[in-house]
C-alpha positions in Angstrom: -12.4 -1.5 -20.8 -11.7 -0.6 -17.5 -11.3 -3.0 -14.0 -10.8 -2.2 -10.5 -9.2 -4.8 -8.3 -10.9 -3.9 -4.6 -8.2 -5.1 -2.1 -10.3 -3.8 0.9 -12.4 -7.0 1.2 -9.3 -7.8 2.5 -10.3 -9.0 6.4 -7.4 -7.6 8.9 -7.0 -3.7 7.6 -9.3 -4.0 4.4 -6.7 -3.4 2.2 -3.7 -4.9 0.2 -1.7 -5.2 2.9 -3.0 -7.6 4.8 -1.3 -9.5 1.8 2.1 -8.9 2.8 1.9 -8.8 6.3 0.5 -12.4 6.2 3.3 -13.6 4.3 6.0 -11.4 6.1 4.6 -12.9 9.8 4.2 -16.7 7.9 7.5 -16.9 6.7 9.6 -15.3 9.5 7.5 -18.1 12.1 9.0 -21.0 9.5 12.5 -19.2 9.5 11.8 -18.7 13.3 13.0 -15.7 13.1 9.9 -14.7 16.1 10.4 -17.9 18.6 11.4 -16.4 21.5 10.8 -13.2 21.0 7.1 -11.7 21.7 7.5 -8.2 20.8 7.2 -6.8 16.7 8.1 -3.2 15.8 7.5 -1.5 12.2 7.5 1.6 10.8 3.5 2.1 9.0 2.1 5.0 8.3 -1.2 3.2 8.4 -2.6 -0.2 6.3 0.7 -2.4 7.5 0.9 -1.4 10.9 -3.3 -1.8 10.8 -3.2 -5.8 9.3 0.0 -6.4 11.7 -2.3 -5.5 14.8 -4.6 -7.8 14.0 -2.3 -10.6 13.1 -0.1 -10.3 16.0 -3.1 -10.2 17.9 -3.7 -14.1 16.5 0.1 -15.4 17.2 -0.1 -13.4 21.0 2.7 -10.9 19.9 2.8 -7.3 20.9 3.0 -4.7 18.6 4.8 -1.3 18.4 3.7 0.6 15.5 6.4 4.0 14.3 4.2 6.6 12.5 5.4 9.0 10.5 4.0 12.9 11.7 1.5 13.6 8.9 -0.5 10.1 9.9 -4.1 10.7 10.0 -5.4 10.3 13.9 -7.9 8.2 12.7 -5.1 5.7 11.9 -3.6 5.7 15.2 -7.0 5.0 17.2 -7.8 2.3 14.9 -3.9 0.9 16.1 -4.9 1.4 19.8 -8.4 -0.1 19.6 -6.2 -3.2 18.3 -3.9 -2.7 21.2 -1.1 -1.5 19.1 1.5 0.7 21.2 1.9 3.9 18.7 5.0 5.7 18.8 4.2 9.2 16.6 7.7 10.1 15.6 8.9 13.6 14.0 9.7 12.1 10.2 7.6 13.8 7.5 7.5 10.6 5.8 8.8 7.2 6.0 12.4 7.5 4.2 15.6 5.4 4.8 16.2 7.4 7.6 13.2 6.5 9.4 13.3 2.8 8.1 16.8 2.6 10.1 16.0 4.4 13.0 12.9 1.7 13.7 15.8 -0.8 13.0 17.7 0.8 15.7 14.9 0.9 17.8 14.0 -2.8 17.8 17.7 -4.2 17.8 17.4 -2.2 21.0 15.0 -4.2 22.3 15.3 -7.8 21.1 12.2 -6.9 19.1 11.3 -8.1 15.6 11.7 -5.5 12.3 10.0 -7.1 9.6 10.6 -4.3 7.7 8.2 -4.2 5.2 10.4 -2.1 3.0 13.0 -4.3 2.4 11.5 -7.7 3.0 11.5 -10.1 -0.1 8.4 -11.5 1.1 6.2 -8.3 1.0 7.5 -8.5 -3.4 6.6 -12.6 -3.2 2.6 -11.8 -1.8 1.7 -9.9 -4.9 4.5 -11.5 -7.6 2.8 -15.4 -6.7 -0.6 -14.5 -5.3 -1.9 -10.7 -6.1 -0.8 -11.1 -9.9 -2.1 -14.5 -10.1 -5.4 -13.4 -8.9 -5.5 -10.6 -11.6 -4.5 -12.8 -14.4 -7.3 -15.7 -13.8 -9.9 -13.2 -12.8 -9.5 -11.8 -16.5 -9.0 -15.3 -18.0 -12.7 -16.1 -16.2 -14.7 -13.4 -18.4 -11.9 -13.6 -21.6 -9.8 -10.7 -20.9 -6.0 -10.4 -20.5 -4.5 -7.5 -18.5 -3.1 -4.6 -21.1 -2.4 -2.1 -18.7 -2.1 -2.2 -14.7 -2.5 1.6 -13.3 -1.0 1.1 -9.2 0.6 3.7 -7.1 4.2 2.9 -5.7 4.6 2.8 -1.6 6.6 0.1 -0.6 6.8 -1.0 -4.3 5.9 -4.3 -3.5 2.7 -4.7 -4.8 3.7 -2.8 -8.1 6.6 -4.5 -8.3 5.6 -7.9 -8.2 2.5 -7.3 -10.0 4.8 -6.2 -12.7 7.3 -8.8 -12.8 4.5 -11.5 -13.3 2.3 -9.9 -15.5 5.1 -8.3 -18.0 6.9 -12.0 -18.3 3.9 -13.3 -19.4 2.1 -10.7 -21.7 4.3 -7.7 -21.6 1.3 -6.0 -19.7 2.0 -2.0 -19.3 2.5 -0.6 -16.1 1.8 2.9 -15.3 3.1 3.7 -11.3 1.5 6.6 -9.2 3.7 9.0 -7.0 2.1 12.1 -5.1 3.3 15.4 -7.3 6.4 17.3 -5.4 5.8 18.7 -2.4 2.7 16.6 -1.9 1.8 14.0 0.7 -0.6 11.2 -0.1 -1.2 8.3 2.5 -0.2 4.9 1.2 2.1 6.4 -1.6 5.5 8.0 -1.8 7.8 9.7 -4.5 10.7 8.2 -6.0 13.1 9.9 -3.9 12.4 7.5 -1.1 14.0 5.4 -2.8 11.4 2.2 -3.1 12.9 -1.3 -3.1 12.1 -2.8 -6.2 11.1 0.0 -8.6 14.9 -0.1 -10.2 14.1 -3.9 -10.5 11.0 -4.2 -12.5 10.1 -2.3 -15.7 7.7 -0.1 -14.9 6.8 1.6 -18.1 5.4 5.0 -17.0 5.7 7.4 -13.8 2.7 9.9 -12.9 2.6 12.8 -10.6 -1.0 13.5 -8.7 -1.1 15.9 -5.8 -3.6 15.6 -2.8 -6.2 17.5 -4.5 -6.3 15.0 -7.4 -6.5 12.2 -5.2 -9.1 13.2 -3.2 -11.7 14.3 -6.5 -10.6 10.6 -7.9 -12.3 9.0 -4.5 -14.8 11.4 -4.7 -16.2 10.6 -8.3 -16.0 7.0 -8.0 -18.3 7.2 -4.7 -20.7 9.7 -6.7 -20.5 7.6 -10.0 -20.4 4.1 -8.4 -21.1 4.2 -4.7 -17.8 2.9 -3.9 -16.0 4.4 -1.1 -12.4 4.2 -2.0 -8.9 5.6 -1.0 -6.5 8.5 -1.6 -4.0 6.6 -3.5 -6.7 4.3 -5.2 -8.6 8.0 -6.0 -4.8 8.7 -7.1 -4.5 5.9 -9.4 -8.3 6.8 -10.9 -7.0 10.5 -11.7 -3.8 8.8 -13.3 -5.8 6.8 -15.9 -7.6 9.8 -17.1 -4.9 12.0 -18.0 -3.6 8.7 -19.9 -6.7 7.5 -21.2 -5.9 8.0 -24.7 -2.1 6.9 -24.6 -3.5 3.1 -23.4 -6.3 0.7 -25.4 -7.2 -2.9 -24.2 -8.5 -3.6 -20.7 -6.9 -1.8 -18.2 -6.8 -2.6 -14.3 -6.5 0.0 -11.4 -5.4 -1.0 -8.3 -7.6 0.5 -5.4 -5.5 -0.7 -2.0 -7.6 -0.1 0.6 -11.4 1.7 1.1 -11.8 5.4 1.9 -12.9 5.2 5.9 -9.6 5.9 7.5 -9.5 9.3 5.5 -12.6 10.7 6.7 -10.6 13.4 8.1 -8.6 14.5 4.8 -11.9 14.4 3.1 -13.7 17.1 5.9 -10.7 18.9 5.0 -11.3 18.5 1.6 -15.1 19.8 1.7 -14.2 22.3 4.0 -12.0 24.4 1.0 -8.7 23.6 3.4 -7.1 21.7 0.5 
């Protein structure tokens, strides 16, 4: 039996990051790591930099949002309709090396770097809440979670999903990457060297390219009229070529909701992927 958990009724970016943003921005205000200083800088190539917007908004702190050069425009005039300033830099991808240059940048400027790659409380949203959520909507219709299908960005949300669910029923975990030589918004490949993927069991790795993704959204919108994203599409691809390697119920993470990708999908219909 099959579950998706739809993180895009999710109010600030309609996705799972709103998650760890909140808990990032709560955390540092009780450290008071922002008193004093009005001004936040992260690197995002879209969701984060989207729910830190709006919640920077609400505290009255401005915003400088680093995006990667691949970033879908439709990302970036989502940013500036929230007032972010966007700064489109020359990386292909968020790697170290473009997690320490925005360091660089904000040290610079007496800004804030939550750094949503590194930052203990982006693992704590999904290890004490996201997981949480999973496990007692299950309990409420008599299921327990077998296998969790999520793709791996930051790693937080796999990561703590993982931790929580394994130490309690040895769930199995199957992470998403895009295939080599493949970009897909919200995920990245091992080689970027995610956080907490060497510190969590994650039981199996699986390749999709751009392509995959994309048919993934497309058949859930056409077989369930659910508009979805590329790396929840991603994660939908992932479970079929699996399917018969995994029995019990089986949740797939869908992260945010397919609106910001309108332009990959044109492409997409147009035969330019």
């Amino acid at each position: 039996m099959y579950f998706a958990k739809l993180e895009f009724f999710n109010p600030f970016s309609r996705s799972i990051k709103d998650r760890a943003v909140f808990n990032m921005l709560m955390k540092a205000r009780e450290r008071g790591e922002i008193n004093g200083r009005n001004k936040l800088f992260e690197a995002t190539s879209g969701n984060v930099g989207i729910a830190m917007a709006s919640i920077a908004n609400i505290l009255g702190v401005k915003f400088r949002a680093y995006l990667p050069k691949p970033t879908p425009t439709t990302t970036e005039i989502l940013l500036r309709v929230l007032g972010a300033e966007v700064i489109r830099t020359e990386f292909d991808t968020i790697d170290p090396a473009m997690v320490e240059f925005v360091k660089r940048e904000a040290e610079k400027n007496n800004a804030v770097n939550l750094n949503q790659f590194e930052n203990e409380d982006n693992f704590e949203a999904h290890y004490k809440y996201t997981a949480r959520e999973i496990e007692k909507q299950l309990e409420s219709i008599g299921k327990k979670p077998d296998v969790i299908v999520a793709g791996i960005g930051t790693s937080g949300h796999i990561a703590g999903i993982s931790k929580y669910l394994k130490e309690k029923y040895d769930t199995k975990i199957i992470g998403v990457v895009p295939a080599k030589g493949e970009k897909i918004p919200g995920i990245k490949r091992l080689e970027t060297k995610p956080k907490w993927v060497p510190m969590v069991e994650i039981d199996q790795i699986v390749e999709i390219t751009l392509k995959e993704a994309i048919e993934g959204a497309i058949k859930i919108a056409k077989n369930d009229g659910i508009l979805i994203g590329l790396s929840a599409g991603a994660t939908v691809r992932a479970l079929e070529m699996l399917r018969d390697e995994y029995k019990g119920t089986a949740v797939l993470m869908f992260p945010d909701d397919g609106f910001k990708y309108v332009e990959i999908f044109e492409r997409y219909l147009s035969g330019r992927i």
